[in-house]
N, C-alpha and C positions, 0 to 999 in steps of 0.2 A: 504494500500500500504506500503509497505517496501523499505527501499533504498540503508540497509547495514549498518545503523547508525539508533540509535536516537538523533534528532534534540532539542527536549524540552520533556520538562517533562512529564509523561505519556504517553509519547509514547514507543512502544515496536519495536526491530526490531530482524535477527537474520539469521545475515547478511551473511555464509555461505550454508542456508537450499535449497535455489532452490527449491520451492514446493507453488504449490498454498493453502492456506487454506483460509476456510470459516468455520467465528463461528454462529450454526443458529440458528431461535431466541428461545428464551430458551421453553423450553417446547412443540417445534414442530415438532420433529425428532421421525421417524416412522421407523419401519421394522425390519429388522433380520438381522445381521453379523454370516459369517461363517468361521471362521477363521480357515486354513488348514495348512499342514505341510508344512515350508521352512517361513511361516510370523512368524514377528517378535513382542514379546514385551517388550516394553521399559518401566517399566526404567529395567527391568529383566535382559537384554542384553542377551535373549536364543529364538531360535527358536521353532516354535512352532512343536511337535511330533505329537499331536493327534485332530483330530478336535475338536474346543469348537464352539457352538453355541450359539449367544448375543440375546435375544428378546427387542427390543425395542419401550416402547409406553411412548407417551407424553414429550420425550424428554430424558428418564433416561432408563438404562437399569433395565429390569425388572427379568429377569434370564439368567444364565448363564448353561449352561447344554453340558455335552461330559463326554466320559465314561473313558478318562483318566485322567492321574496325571495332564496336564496343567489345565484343569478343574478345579480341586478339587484346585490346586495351588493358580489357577485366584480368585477362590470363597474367599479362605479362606485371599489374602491376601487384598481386594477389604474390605473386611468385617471388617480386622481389625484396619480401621479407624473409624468404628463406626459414619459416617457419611454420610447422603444420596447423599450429591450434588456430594461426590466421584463419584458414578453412573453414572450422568449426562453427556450427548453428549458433548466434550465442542470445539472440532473444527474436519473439514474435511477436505482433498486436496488428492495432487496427487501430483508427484515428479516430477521433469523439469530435473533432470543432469543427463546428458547421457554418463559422465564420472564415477558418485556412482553407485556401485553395490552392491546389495544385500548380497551377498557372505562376505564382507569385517567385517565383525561382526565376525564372525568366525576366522578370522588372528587379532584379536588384543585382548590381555589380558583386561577383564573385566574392571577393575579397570584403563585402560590407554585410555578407549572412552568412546564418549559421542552416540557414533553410528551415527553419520552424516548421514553417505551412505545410513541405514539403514533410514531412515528417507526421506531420496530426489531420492531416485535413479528414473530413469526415467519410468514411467507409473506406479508407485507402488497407491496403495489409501492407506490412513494414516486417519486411526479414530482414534480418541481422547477423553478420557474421563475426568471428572473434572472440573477444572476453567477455566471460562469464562473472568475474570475480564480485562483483556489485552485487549479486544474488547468491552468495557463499559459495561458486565454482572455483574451479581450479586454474582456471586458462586470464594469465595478462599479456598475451599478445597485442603488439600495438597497429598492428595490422587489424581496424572494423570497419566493416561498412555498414552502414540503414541502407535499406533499397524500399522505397515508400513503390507501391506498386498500386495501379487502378485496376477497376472494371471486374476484381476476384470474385473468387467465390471462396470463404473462408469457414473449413469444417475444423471443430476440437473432436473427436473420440465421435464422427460423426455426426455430430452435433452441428447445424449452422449457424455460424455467426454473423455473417458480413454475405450478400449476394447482390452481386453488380455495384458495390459502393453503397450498398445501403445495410446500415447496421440491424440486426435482426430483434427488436424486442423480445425479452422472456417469453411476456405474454402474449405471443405470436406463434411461439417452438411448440410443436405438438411432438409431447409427453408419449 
């Protein structure tokens, strides 16, 4: 939980993002990412042109594959930390502020954001790779990235949470 502050020590907080995350537990994170044109990746601060595809088993990505330059961008600069936990899943959510928009990365000079919007806008999914350590993991690689992604479809344990950028109320999930 978050509250806008840290209270004591070792605790994280980050207290304009509006966005649910979940760091899972290390080594369990399965499946495929497809990241398509209009998502974003951070810390890059550029949208993505051409699809890349993530394979991911046991928690790490395992390759990275797309027939363009983000691809070959993503590979080569993933690589040049020379360390594996880089790789690794290190949180997942979805964006809550229905005020951040996506768009808003594109009107601000590289060097003067941190890309907030890009990060919380409402119904985005945001994978993350890297360190865990903020949630009592193991991994401080300084190799992360946020990849705020549109248009998902976002299941927990089959459970929907997020479809098409719209986030799914409780009371909507049939039980």
């Amino acid at each position: 939980v978050q509250y806008g502050f840290a209270d004591e020590p070792g605790r994280w907080d980050h207290a304009p993002s509006a966005f649910i995350a979940r760091w899972p537990n290390e080594n369990s994170a399965q499946g495929v990412i497809v990241l398509d044109s209009g998502d974003t990746i951070l810390p890059f601060k550029s949208y993505v042109q051409s699809p890349i595809t993530l394979e991911i088993q046991d928690g790490f990505v395992k390759s990275i594959h797309g027939a363009g330059l983000d691809a070959k961008y993503l590979r080569d600069y993933m690589a040049s930390f020379r360390d594996p936990d880089g790789y690794a899943v290190s949180h997942l959510g979805w964006g809550l502020h229905d005020r951040a928009k996506w768009t808003m990365l594109g009107m601000y000079d590289k060097r003067q954001t941190n890309a907030m919007d890009a990060r919380s806008y409402y119904g985005n999914f945001m994978f993350s790779t890297g360190p865990n350590a903020e949630a009592g993991g193991s991994r401080h690689t300084p190799c992360h990235l946020d990849i705020p992604m549109s248009c998902c479809t976002v299941a927990i344990d089959g459970e929907i949470m997020v479809r098409d950028n719209d986030v799914i109320p409780a009371a909507q999930k049939v039980t």
